[in-house]
C-alpha positions as CSV (number, residue, x, y, z in Angstrom):
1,X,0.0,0.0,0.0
2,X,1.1,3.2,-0.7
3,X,0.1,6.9,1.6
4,X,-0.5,10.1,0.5
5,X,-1.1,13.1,3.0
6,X,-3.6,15.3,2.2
7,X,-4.7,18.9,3.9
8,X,-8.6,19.2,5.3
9,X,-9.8,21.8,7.4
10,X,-10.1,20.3,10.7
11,X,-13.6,20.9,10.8
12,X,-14.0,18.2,7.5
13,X,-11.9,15.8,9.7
14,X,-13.7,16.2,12.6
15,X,-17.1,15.4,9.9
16,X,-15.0,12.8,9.1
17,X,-14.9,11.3,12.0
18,X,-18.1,11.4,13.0
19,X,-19.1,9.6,10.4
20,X,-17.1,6.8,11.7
21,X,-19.2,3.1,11.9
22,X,-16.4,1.2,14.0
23,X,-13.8,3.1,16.5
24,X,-11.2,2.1,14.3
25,X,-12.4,2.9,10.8
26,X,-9.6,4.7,9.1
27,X,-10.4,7.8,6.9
28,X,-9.3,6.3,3.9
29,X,-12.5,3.5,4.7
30,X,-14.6,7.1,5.7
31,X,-13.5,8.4,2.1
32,X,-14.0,5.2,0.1
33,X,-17.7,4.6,1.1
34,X,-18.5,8.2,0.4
35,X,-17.2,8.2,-3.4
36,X,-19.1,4.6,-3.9
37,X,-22.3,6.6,-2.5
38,X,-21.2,9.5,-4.5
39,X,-20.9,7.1,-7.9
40,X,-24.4,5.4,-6.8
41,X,-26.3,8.8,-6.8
42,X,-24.7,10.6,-10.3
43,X,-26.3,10.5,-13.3
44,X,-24.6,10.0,-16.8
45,X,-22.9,13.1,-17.2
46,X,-21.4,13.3,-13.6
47,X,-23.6,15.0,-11.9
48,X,-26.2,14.8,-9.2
49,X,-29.9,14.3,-10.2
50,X,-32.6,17.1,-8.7
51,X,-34.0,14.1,-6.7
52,X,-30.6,13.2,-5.6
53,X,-30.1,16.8,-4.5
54,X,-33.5,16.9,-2.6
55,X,-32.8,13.6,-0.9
56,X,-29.4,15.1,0.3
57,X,-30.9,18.3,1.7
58,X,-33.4,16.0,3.2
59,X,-30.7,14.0,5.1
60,X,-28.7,16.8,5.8
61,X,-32.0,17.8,8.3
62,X,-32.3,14.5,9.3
63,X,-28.6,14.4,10.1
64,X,-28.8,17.8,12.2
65,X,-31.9,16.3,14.3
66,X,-29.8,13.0,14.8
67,X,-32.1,11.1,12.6
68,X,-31.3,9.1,9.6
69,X,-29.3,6.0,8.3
70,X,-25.6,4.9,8.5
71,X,-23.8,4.5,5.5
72,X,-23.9,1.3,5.2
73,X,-27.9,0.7,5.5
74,X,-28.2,3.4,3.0
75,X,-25.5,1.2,0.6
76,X,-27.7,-2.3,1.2
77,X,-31.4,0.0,0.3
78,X,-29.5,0.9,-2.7
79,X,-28.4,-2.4,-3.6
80,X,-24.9,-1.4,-3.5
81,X,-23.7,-4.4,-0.8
């Protein structure tokens, strides 16, 4: 395996972190499942569909009121795992 570093802002890590599923889930494991959520929800050209949008603003309220899905439960209802 090879490392790179990379800069964030250390409020992104701390986001990062939070989105952690085990204690010791590495970043790189954090930033992996992301993309693979990001390439589920694209359409053709790249981008993100309006419902795709919507459904991310949506979550983004559920996430602020602690409600919601992990990561992984949103990868299985996709059929992604």
């Amino acid at each position: 395996m090879t490392y790179t570093t990379i800069q964030v802002e250390k409020e992104t890590r701390e986001k990062l972190a939070d989105l952690k599923e085990y204690n010791r889930e590495t970043y790189d494991e954090i930033i992996r499942r992301l993309v693979k959520v990001f390439e589920v929800v694209r359409d053709e050209e790249g981008e993100l569909t309006e419902e795709t949008r919507k459904a991310i603003e949506e979550g983004l309220r559920q996430a602020d009121g602690k409600k919601g899905m992990t990561t992984k439960q949103l990868l299985k209802k996709l059929g992604v795992e």
